[in-house]
Each structure stands twice: as C-alpha cells, then as structure tokens.
N, C-alpha and C positions, 0 to 999 in steps of 0.2 A: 851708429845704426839703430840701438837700441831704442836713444832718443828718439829718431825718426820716426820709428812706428807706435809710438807713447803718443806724440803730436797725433798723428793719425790719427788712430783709436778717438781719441778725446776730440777730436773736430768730427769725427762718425757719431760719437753718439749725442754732440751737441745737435749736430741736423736731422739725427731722431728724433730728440725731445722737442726742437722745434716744430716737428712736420705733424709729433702725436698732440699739440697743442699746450706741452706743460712749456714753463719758461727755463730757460736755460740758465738763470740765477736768479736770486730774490731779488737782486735789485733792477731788474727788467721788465716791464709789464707783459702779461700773459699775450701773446700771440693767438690768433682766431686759426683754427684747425684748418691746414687744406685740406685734408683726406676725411672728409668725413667719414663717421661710420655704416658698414654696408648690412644692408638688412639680409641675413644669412636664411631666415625660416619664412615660410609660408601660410598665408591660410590653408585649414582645414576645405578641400573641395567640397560644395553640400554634393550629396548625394541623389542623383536626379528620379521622380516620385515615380516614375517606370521602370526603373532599375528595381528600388526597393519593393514593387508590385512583382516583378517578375522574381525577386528572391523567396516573397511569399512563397507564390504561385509552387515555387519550385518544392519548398520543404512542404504544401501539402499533396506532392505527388505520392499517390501511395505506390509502395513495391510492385515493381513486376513481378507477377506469379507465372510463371512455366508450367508448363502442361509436360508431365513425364509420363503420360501415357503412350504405349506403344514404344518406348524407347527401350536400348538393351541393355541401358544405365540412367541412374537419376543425371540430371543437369548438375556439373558441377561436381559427381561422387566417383567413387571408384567403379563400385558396383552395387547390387541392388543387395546382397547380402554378403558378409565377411566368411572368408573358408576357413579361417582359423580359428581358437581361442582367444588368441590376442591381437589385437587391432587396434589403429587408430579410429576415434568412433568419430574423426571428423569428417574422415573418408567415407561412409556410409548414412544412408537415412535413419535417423532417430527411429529405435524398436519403439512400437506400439502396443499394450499389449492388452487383451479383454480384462476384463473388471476382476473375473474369478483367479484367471494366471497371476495376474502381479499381487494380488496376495498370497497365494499360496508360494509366489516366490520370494517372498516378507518374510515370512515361516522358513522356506530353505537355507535365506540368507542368517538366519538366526540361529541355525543350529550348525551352519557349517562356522560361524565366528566365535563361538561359543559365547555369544552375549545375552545379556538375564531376559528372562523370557517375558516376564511383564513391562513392557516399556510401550510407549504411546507412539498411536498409528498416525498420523499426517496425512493432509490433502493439501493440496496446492491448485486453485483451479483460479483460469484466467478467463472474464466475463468479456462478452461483445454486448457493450453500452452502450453502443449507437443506435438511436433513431434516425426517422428520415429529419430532413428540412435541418439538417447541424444540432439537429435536439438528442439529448442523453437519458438514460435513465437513469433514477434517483438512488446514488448510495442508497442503502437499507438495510437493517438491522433486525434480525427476527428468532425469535425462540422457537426451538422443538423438543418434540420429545421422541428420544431415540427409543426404538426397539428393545434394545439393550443400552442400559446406563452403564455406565463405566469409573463415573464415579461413586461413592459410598458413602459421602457426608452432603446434604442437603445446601442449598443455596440460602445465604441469606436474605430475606425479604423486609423493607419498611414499608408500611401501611398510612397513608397519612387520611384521614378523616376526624371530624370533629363531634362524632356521633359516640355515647359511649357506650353503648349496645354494640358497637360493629367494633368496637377497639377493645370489648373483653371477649369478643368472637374472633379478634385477627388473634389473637396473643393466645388463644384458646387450640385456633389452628396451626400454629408455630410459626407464629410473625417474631423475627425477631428486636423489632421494635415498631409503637402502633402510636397514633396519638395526630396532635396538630399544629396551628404554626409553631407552639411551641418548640416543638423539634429544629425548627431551622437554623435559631444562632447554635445549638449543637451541630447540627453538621457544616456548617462555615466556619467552623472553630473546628473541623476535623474531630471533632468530641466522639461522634459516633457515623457508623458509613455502613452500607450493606452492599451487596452487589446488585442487588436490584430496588428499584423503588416503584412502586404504586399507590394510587389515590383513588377517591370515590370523584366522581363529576364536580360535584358542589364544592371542594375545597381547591381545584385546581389555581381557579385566579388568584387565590392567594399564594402560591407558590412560583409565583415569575420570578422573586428575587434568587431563587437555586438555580433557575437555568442556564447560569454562566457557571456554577460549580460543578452541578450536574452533567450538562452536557449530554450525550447521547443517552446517558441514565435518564433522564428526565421523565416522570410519564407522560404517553402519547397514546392515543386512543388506536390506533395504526397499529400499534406494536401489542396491543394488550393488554396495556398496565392503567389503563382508565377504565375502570367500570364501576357499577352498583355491584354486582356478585365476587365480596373478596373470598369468598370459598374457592369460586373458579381462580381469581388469578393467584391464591398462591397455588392451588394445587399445578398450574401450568409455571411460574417462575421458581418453586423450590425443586424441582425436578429437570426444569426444563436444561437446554446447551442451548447457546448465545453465536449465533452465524449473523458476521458481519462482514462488508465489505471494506477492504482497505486499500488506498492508494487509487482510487478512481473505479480499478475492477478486477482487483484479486479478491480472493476467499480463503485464507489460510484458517484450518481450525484442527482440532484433534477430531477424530470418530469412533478411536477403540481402543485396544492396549490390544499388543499382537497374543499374550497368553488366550484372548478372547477363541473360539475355533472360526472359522472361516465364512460359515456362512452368518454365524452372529455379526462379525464383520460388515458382510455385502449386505445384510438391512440394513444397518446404520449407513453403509457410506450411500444407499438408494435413498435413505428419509433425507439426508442432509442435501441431495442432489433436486429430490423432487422440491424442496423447499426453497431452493435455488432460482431454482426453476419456474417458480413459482411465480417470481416477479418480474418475468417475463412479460411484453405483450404476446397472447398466442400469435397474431397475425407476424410475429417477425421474425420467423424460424430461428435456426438453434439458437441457442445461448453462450453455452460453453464452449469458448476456443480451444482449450487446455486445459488438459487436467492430469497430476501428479499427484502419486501416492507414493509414502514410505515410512520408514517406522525411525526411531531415535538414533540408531545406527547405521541403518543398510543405505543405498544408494537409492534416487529418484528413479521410481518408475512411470514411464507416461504408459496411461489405460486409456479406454475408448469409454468414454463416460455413456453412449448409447447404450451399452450394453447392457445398465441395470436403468434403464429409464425406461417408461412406455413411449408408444410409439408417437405421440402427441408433442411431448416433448423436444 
C-alpha cells in the first residue's frame, strides 16, 4: 500500500514539473509551458482631466458660515454661555474678550499661580492676506517704536558706507560696527553679525553678494535701513521691535512683560496693532481675523483687536 501511493506521489509531481515547463530529468529536453503565466496586476487607471478639475474645484470651496443670529443656541453648541465653572469649552462659543479685560485677566492669572511677575506678554494675531483677482499681500517686515520698551539693552546695528566722515559718526552714535566692503568676507565667515544692518544709497550695489546670508536683514529702503541720515536710522533700529509676518499671515511677537501696569500694556499692544495695520490697503476692510494675547504661563486669550484701533482701521 505504501508502495502505491510513493508511485503516485512521484507521477503527480512529475506532471507538475512538466505542465510548470522545468524538465522532468536532465536527460530530457525542456518541454514548452502549457499554462502560461497569467498577468495578475493591472494598469494604473489615468485619472480623467474632469474629475481632477472637480477635485480642485472642491478643496477651493471655502467653509459654510451659519448665521447664529436669532438663534437660542450657536449651531453646533450647547449653549450660548456655560452655568458652571467647569465645562467642556468645545461645547460653547470661543469667550472673546475686549483688549483692557484680557489683560487685566493676565494679571489675575498671575497671582492666583503664583508665577514671577516679570515674564513676557505675547500676541498671536492671524492676517486676511487676500486681495481681490487671487492676488495676496506681501509678507512684510517693519520696525517700531513702542511707547514703552521693555527691553534695557540696545540693538545692535552695522552701518556699512565707504565714507569715513559718516563711519566715525556711525561708531560715534553707537554703531556697533561701521565700515565697507571690507566687512563682508567677515560676516560670511560668521566673524561678526548684528541684528540689524543698514547702508547709505551709494554702497548698496556692492553688497548683492550678502543677500543670500542676510536674508530678510538685508537693507531695504521699504524697511528703513537705506538712507543718507544714519543719525535717523540708528536712532530708529537701536531702539526699535522687529514685527514680522510668518507662515504666509501670522504675527507672533512679544509687546510687554506683564510686571509692566496695564495701560503701559494697551499702548504697546495699540502701536504694534496700528503698524499692523498699516499695510493694509485702506480700501479692503479689516485686517485682523484673530487675535490672541497671553503671557509665558497663563492660557490664550482671544480679544477684539477693534477695541484699541481707530475707527479707520
């Protein structure tokens, strides 16, 4: 019996090896496949140019927006205000709150955590960058001078000119380094750097080779740091706060230390707003979608940035 199915076995996988087209011993010439191989995968489908027009089409749909007025609840909320102290805050509409409250509740938040009193104020505001016709407005980068400073050691300033009347007057006014091209293989060699850089008109074309080290430092006549008068621009970059836009149209920057009082505060955070604001077109109403204020410890407050603007803004 054993026999039997040994025979077997061995004539089964002889008519395998046959049918998969190996030869059933070396001394037999290879046999031509019956079964050929079956093609298991497919082309990729192209994707037809209406289809991917309508996928477009679709991600630039912007959000519905709801209208929750007259309603007895937001769309979507529990209700229009929490009855408790504690709550889920996804259940309810984002608190909003005027410009003067959410600092003075910075201040509360600080003395009920018992955390140190001098620590830095934060804004958080989010820009509406669009023009009409698909057109954006231009990142931008700009100095001011706040009402109240907040820091106590001066900025550094480079001067670059080839004049040496105005290079023992930058160094006079507390340039902390003045001179001409010579300076450059120093600072490509990271030898020396400032936080800011300015030049006189006439030495500008020679410094195209910095503008890939430099980058947004670079001077720009736009920004202030190209003129004849370096009296003005250091007295405006050794003093000055640096508001930039990042990520297409945020504005994250500090405005105070909260030990500051309150309304020293709300100038600062009006100058940094109205500068904001600044490079706006008037014709395209508000600017600012959002805007958050908070200090090193405490939680994000949204404020109503209207409320330290003028009415124009």
């Amino acid at each position: 019996m054993a026999t039997c199915a040994r025979t077997v076995w061995k004539a089964g996988c002889q008519r395998q090896l046959l049918r998969a087209g190996g030869p059933a011993h070396a001394g037999r010439s290879r046999a031509a496949p019956t079964n050929p191989p079956v093609r298991t995968l497919a082309a990729v489908k192209p994707l037809r140019k209406d289809k991917k027009d309508d996928a477009a089409k679709e991600a630039q749909k912007e959000k519905r927006v709801v209208d929750d007025a007259g309603r007895h609840k937001p769309y979507g909320r529990t209700a229009w205000a929490p009855v408790d102290d504690v709550y889920f805050m996804r259940y309810y509409p984002r608190a909003v709150y005027g410009a003067a409250d959410a600092i003075n509740m910075l201040k509360g938040f600080q003395k009920l955590d018992f955390t140190p009193v001098k620590q830095p104020v934060y804004i958080d505001l989010k820009l509406d960058m669009k023009l009409e016709k698909k057109r954006r407005v231009e990142s931008f980068v700009s100095t001011v001078h706040l009402p109240h400073p907040f820091r106590t050691e001066m900025n550094s300033v480079l001067v670059f000119t080839e004049d040496a009347d105005q290079t023992r007057a930058a160094m006079e006014g507390g340039a902390a380094f003045a001179g001409g091209v010579e300076l450059m293989q120093s600072i490509l060699d990271e030898e020396i750097s400032a936080d800011y850089y300015v030049a006189v008109p006439a030495i500008l074309p020679k410094l195209v080779p910095l503008k890939n080290k430099l980058r947004k430092k670079f001077p720009k006549g736009t920004r202030g740091s190209v003129s004849g008068d370096i009296a003005q621009m250091l007295a405006l970059f050794q003093k000055g706060h640096e508001v930039l836009v990042e990520n297409d149209c945020y504005v994250r920057t500090q405005i105070a230390t909260l030990d500051m009082n309150a309304e020293q505060i709300l100038n600062n955070l009006q100058r940094v707003l109205m500068d904001v604001c600044s490079h706006r077109p008037a014709s395209m109403g508000p600017f600012i979608e959002r805007a958050i204020i908070a200090s090193q410890t405490s939680e994000a407050l949204w404020f109503r940035s209207q409320d330290v603007l003028p009415e124009d803004k």
